[in-house]
N, C-alpha and C positions, 0 to 999 in steps of 0.2 A: 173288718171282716176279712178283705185281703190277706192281711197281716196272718189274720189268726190260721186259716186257709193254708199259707204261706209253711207257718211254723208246725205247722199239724203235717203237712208235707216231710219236714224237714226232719223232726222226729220219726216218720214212718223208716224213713230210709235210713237212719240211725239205728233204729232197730233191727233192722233188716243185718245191717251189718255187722251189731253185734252180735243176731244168731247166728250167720253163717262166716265168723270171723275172718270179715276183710273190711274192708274203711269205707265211711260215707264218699268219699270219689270214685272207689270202684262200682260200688251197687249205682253210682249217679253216672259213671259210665256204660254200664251193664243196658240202664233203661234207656236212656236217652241219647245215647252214641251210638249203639247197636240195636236195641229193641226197638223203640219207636222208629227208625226206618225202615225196618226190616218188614215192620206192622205195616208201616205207610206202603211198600211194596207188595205185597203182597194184597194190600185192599184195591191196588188198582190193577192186580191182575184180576181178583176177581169181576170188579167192574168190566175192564174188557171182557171177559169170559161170559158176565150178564149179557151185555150190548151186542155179543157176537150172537148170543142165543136169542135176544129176541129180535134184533133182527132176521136172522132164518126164520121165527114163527111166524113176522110177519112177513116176509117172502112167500113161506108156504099159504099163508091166509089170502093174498092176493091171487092167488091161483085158481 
C-alpha cells in the first residue's frame, strides 16, 4: 500500500512537470524545498495570532 501511495505520488509530480515543462526535481523542489515551509510558517503564525486572541478573550472574560 506504501509502495502504491509512494508511486501514485511520484507520477502526480511527473505530470505536473510535463504540463508545465520543467523536470520532476524542479516541481520536487517547488513543494518541498520552498512550499511546505513556507505552509509550515505561515501555520504557526496563525497559531500565534489564535493564542494571542484567545488569550485577550480570556483576559477580557475575567474581568
Amino acid at each position: 500500500m506504501v509502495d502504491y501511495i509512494f508511486y501514485l505520488c511520484v507520477d502526480i509530480l511527473v505530470w505536473l512537470a510535463k504540463i508545465t515543462g520543467t523536470s520532476y526535481e524542479f516541481i520536487n523542489i517547488l513543494i518541498f524545498i520552498i512550499g511546505y515551509p513556507l505552509f509550515n510558517i505561515f501555520l504557526i503564525i496563525i497559531i500565534y495570532w489564535q493564542y494571542k486572541k484567545i488569550k485577550k478573550l480570556n483576559k477580557n472574560l475575567n474581568i
